[in-house]
C-alpha positions in Angstrom: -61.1 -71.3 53.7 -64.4 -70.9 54.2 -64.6 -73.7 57.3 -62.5 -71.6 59.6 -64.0 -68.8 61.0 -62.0 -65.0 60.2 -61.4 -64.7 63.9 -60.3 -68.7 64.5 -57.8 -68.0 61.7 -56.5 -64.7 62.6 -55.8 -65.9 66.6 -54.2 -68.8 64.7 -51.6 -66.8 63.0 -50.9 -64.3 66.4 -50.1 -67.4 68.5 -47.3 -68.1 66.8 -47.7 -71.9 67.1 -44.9 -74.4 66.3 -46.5 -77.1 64.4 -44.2 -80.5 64.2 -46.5 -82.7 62.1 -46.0 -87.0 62.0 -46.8 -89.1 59.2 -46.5 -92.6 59.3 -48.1 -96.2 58.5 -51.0 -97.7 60.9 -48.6 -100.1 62.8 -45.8 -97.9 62.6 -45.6 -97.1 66.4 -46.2 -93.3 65.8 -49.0 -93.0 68.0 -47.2 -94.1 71.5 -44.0 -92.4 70.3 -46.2 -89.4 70.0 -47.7 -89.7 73.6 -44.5 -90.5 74.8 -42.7 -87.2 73.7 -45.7 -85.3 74.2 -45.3 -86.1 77.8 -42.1 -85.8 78.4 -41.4 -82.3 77.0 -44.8 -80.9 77.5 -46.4 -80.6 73.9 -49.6 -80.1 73.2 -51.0 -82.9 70.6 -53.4 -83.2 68.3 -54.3 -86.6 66.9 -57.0 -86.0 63.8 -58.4 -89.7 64.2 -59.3 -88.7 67.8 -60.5 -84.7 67.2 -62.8 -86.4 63.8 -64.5 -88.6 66.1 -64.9 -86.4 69.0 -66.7 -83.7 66.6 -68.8 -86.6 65.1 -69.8 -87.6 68.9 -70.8 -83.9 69.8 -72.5 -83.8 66.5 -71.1 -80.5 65.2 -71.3 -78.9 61.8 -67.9 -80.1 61.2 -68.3 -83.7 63.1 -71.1 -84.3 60.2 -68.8 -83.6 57.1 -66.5 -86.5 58.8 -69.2 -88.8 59.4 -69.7 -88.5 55.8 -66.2 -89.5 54.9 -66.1 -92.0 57.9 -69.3 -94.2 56.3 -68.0 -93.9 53.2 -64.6 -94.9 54.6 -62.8 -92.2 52.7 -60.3 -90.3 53.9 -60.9 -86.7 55.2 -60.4 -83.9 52.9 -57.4 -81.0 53.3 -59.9 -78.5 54.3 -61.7 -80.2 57.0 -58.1 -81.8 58.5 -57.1 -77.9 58.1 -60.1 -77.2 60.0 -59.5 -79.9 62.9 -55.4 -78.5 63.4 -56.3 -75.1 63.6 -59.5 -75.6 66.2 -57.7 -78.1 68.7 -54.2 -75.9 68.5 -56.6 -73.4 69.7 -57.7 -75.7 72.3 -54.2 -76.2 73.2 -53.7 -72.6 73.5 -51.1 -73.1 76.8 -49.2 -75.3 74.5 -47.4 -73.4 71.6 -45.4 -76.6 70.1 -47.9 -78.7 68.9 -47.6 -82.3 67.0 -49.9 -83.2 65.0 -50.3 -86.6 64.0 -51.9 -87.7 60.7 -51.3 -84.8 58.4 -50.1 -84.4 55.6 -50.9 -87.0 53.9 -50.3 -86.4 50.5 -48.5 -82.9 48.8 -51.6 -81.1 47.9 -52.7 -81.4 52.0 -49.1 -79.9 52.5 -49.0 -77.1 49.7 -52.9 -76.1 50.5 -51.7 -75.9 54.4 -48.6 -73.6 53.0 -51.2 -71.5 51.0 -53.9 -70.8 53.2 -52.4 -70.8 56.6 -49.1 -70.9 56.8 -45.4 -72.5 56.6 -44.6 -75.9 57.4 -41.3 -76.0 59.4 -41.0 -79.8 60.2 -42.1 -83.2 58.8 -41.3 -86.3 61.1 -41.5 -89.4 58.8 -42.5 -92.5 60.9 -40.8 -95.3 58.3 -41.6 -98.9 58.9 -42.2 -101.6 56.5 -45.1 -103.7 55.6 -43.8 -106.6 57.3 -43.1 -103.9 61.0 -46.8 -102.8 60.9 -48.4 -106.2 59.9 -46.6 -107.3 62.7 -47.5 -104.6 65.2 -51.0 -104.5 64.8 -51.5 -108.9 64.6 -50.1 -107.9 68.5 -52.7 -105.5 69.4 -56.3 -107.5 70.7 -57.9 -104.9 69.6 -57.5 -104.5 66.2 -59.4 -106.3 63.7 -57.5 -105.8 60.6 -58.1 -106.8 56.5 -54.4 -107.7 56.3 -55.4 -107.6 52.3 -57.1 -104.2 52.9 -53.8 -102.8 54.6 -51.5 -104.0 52.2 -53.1 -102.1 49.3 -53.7 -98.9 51.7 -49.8 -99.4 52.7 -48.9 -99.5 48.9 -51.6 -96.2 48.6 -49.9 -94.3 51.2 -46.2 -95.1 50.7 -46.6 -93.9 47.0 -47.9 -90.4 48.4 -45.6 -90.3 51.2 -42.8 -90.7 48.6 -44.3 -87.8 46.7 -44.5 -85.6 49.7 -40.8 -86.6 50.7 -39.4 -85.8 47.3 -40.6 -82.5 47.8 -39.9 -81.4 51.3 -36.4 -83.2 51.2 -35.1 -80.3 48.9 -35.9 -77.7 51.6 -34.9 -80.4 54.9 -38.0 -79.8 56.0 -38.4 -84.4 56.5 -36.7 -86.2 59.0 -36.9 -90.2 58.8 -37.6 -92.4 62.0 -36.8 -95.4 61.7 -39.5 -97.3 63.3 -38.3 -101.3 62.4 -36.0 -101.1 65.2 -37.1 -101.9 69.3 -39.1 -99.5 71.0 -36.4 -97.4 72.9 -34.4 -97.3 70.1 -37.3 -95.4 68.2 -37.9 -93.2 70.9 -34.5 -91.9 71.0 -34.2 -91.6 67.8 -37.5 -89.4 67.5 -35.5 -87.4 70.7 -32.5 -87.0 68.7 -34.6 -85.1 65.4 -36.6 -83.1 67.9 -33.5 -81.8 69.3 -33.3 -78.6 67.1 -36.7 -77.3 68.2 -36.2 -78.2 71.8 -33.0 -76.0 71.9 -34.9 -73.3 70.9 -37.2 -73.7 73.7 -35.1 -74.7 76.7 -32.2 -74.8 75.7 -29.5 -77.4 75.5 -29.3 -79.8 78.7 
């Protein structure tokens, strides 16, 4: 855990943040269904894409490690995406539920999380095929997209996903959104899985 500093770790863990973390496909609509219910009940967010690239631009200690991994096109590392969801929940310190978009990734991001930080309450699993995402991002200008490249990431990431949800099914810690459906119908549904942790901030409606 040497990346985080004592202090970083140990305001952290006094906060008592609520971390709801979103995995899901490139095309899979995650990222506006994020933004969506981030605005509407007030979350904080932290999208790792965005918080890696914002540390490379200010040219940190930690925005060097990801250029690293960005040039070599890797992906980042669990202790570095550790690193990134502890320092912008800290930034989000008037916000104590949190969603976090992009982790984890694969089980060992997950159990390393568990063992050096803390508990992972909730998983929301942004589902959508091959055919959903392909489809979502050929609609999107401004992606320029391998379409071979993504296909063999897709296979990559549905094998680890499928490993992480064996797992954390056991304990109900994953709930599935089904994202090949239209738009609102995703957005309720994402409503609908948060309602558990939004009781047990404001209450039922």
């Amino acid at each position: 855990m040497s990346l985080i500093p004592e202090d970083e770790l140990q305001t952290f863990k006094s906060n008592n943040y609520r971390l709801i973390f979103c995995i899901g496909m490139e095309g899979s609509g995650m990222d506006s269904q994020i933004e969506k219910v981030s605005n509407e009940f007030k979350y904080g967010k932290i999208l790792l894409k965005d918080a890696s690239k914002k540390e490379i631009e200010s040219n940190t200690e930690i925005g060097a490690k990801c250029k690293e991994y960005s040039d070599k096109n890797e992906p980042l590392p669990k202790d570095i995406l550790t690193y990134l969801i502890i320092h912008y929940s800290l930034l989000n310190k008037e916000k104590k539920t949190i969603l976090v978009n992009g982790f984890p990734n694969k089980l060992e991001d997950a159990q390393y999380f568990e063992q050096n930080i803390g508990t992972i309450e909730l998983i929301l699993k942004f589902n959508a095929t091959e055919e959903t995402c392909l489809k979502n991002l050929r609609e999107d200008p401004s992606n320029k997209i391998n379409e071979e490249e993504f296909k063999k990431k897709y296979e990559e990431m549905n094998n680890n996903f499928n490993v992480l949800n064996e797992f954390y099914s056991q304990y109900s810690l994953i709930r599935d959104i089904d994202c090949n459906q239209p738009i609102d119908n995703i957005n309720n549904l994402l409503k609908q899985n948060l309602y558990p942790i939004i009781y047990s901030i404001i209450g039922k409606r």
